[in-house]
Backbone as ProteinMPNN parsed JSONL, in Angstrom:
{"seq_chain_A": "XXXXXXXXXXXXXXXXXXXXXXXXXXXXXXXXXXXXXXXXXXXXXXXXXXXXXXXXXXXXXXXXXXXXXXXXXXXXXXXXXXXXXX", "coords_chain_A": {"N_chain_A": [[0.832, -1.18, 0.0], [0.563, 2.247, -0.676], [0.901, 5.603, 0.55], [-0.855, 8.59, -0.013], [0.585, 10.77, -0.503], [3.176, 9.719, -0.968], [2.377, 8.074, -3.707], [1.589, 10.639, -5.109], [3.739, 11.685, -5.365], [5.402, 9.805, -6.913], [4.049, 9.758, -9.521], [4.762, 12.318, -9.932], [7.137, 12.158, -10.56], [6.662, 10.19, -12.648], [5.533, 12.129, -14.461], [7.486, 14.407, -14.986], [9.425, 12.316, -16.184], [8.535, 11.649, -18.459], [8.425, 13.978, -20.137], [6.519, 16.198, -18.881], [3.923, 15.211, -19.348], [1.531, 13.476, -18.41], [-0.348, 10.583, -18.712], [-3.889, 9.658, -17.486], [-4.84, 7.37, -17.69], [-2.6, 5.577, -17.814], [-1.744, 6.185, -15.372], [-3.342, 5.395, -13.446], [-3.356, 2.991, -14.154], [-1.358, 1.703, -13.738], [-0.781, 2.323, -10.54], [-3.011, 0.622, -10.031], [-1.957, -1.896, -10.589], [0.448, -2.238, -9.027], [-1.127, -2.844, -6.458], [-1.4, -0.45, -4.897], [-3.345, 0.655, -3.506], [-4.237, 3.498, -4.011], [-6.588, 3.995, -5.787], [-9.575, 3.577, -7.802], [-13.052, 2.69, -8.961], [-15.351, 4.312, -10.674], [-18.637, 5.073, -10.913], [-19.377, 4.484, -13.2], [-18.056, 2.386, -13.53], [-15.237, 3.323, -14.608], [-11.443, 3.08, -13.994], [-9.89, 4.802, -11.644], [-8.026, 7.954, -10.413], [-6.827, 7.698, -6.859], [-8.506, 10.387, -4.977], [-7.515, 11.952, -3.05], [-4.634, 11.242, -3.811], [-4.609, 12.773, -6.216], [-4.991, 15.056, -5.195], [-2.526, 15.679, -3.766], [-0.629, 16.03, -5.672], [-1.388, 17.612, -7.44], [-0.601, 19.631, -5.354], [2.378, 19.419, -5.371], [2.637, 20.301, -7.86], [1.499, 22.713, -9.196], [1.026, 24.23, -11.193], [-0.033, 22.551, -13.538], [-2.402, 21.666, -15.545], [-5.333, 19.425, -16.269], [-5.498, 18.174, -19.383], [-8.78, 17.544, -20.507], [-9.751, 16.576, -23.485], [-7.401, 15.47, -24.068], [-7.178, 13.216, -21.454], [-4.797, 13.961, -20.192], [-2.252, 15.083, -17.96], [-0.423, 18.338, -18.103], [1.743, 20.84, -18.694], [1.01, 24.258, -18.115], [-0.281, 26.166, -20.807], [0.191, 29.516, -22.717], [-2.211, 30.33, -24.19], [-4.515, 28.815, -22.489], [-7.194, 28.79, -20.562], [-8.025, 30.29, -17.349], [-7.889, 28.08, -14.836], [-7.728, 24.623, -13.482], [-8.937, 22.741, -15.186], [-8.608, 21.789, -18.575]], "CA_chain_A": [[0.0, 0.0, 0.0], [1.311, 3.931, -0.761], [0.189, 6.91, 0.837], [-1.203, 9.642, -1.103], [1.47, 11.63, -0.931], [3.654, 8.207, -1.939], [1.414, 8.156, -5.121], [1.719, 12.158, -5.616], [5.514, 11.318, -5.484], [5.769, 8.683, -7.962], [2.946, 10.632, -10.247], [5.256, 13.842, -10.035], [8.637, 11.808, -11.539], [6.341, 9.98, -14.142], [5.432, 13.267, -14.724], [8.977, 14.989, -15.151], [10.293, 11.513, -16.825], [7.674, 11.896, -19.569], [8.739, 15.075, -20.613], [5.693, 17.184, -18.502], [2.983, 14.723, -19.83], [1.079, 11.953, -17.807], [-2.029, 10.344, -19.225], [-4.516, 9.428, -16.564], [-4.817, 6.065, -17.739], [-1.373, 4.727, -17.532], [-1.305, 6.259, -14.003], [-4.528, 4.606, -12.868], [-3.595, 1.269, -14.464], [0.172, 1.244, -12.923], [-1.182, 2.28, -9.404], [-3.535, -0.534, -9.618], [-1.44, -3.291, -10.417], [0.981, -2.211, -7.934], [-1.688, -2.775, -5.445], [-0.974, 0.786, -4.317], [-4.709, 1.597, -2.651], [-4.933, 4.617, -4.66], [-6.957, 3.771, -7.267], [-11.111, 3.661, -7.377], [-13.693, 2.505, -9.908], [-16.351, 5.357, -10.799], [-20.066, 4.815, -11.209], [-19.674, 3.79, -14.52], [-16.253, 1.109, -14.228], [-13.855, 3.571, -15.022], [-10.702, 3.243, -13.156], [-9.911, 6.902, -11.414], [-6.546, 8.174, -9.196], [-7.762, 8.356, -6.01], [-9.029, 12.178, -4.874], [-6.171, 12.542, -2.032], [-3.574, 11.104, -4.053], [-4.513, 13.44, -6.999], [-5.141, 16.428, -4.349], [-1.18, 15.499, -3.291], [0.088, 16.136, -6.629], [-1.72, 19.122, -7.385], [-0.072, 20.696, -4.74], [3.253, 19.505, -5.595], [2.658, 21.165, -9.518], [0.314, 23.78, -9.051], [0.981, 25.187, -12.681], [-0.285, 21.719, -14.364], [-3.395, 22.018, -16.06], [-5.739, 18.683, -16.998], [-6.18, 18.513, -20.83], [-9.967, 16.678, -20.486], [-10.016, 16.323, -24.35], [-6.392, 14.297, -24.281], [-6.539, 13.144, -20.703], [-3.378, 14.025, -19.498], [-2.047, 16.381, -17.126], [0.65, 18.6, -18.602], [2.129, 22.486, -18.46], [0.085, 25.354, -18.44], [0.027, 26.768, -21.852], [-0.484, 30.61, -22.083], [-3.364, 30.086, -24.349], [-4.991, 28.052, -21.704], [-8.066, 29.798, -19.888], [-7.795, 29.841, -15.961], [-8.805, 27.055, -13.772], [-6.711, 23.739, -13.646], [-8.904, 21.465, -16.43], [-8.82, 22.477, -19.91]], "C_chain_A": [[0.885, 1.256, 0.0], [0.472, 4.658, 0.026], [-0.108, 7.493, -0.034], [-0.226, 9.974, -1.393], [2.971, 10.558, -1.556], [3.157, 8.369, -3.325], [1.648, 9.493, -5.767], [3.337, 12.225, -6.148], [5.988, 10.886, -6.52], [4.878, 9.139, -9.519], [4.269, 11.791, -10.846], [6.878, 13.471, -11.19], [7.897, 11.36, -12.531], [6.245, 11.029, -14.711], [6.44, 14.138, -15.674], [9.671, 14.135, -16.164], [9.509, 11.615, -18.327], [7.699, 13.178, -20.196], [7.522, 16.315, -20.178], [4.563, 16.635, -19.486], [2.912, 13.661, -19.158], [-0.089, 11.808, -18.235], [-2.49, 9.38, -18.166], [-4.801, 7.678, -16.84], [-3.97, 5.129, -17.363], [-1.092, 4.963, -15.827], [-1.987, 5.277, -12.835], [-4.184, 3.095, -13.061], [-2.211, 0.937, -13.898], [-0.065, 1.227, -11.751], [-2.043, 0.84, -8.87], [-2.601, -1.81, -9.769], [-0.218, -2.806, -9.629], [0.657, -2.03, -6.425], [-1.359, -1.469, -4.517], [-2.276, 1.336, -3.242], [-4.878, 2.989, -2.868], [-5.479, 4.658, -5.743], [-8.626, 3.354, -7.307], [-11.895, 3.471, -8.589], [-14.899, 3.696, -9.488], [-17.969, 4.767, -10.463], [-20.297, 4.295, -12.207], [-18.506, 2.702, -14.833], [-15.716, 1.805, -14.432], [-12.907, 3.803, -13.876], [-10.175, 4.915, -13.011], [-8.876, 6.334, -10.217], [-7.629, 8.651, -8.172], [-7.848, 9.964, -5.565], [-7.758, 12.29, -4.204], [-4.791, 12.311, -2.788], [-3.479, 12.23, -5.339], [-4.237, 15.13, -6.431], [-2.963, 16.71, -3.974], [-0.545, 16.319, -4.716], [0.134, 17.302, -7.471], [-0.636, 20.206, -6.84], [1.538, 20.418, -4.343], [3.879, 20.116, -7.347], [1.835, 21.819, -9.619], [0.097, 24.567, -10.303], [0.69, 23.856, -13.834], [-1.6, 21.686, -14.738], [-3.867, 20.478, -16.589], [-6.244, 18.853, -18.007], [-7.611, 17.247, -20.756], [-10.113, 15.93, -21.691], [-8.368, 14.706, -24.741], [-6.096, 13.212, -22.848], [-5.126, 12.836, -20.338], [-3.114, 15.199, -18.899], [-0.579, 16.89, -18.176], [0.619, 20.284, -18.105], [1.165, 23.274, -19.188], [0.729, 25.9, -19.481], [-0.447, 28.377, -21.893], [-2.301, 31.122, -22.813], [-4.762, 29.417, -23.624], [-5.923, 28.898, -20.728], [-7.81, 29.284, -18.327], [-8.68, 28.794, -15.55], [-7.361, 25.909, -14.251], [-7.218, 22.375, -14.497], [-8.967, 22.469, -17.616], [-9.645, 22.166, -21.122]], "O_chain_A": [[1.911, 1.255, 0.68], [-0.7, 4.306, 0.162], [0.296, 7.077, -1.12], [0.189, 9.657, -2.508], [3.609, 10.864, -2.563], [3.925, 8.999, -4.053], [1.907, 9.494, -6.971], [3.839, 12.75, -7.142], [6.919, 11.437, -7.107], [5.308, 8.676, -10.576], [4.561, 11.958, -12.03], [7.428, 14.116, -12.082], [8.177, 11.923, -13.59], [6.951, 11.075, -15.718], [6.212, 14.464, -16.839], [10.41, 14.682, -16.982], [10.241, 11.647, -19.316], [6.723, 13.382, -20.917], [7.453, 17.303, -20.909], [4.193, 17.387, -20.388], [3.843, 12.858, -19.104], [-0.909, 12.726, -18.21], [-1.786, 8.418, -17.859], [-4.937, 6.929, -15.872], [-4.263, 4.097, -16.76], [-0.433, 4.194, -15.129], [-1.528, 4.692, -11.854], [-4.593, 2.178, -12.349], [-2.017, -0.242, -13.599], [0.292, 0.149, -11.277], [-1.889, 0.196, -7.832], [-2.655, -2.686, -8.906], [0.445, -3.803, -9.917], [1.323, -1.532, -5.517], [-1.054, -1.674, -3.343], [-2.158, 2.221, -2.393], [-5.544, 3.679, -2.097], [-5.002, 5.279, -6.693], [-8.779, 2.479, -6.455], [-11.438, 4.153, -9.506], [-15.275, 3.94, -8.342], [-18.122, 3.92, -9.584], [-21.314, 3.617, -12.348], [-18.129, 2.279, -15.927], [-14.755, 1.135, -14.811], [-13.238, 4.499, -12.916], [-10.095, 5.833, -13.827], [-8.759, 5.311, -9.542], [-8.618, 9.38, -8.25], [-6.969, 10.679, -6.046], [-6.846, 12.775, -4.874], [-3.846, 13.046, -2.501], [-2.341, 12.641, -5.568], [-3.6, 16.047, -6.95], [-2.367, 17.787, -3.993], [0.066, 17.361, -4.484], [1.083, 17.856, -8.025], [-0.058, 21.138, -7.399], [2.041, 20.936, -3.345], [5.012, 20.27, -7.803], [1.075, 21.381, -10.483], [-0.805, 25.39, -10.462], [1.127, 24.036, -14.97], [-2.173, 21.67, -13.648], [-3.031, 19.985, -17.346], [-7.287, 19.505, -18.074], [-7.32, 16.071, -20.973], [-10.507, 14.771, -21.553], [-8.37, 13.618, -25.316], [-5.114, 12.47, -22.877], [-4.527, 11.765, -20.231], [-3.653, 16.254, -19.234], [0.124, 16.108, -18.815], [-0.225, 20.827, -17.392], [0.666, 23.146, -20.307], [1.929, 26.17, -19.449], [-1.411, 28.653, -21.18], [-3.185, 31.827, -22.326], [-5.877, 29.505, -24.138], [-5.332, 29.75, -20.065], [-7.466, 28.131, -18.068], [-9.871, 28.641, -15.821], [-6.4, 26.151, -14.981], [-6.568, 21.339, -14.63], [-9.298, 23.654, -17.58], [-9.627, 22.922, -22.093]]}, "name": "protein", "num_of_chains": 1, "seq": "XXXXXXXXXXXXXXXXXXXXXXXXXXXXXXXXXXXXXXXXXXXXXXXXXXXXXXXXXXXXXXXXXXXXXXXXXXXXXXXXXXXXXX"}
């Protein structure tokens, strides 16, 4: 099992190692099979990062913006309207 902030950790280097691109899928589906306990099925089956471990990570990249249309988190672009999905 990870902590959140474990998970926010390991999130933040995929993050960095990926050149400032993580797609929510690969994070969700690596967390789960590393039995990590951050990882949660929706209402509809889709696997989702859990809230605290995503809340962790946030507030270790506070200038990362979710692209909704590609999920993936990546760098705020300056075209990019405020808020942190896009």
């Amino acid at each position: 099992m990870m902590t959140s902030d474990q998970a926010a950790q390991w999130m933040e280097e995929q993050y960095l190692l990926f050149n400032h691109v993580l797609y929510q899928d690969y994070v969700a589906s690596c967390l789960l099979h590393a039995e990590s306990g951050q990882t949660y099925f929706d209402k509809s089956a889709n696997l989702c990062v859990a809230k605290d471990a995503l809340k962790q990570f946030r507030k270790r990249l506070p200038d990362i913006v979710y692209d909704r249309r590609e999920k993936c988190w990546r760098d705020r672009l300056e075209s990019d309207q405020p808020g942190r999905q896009q």
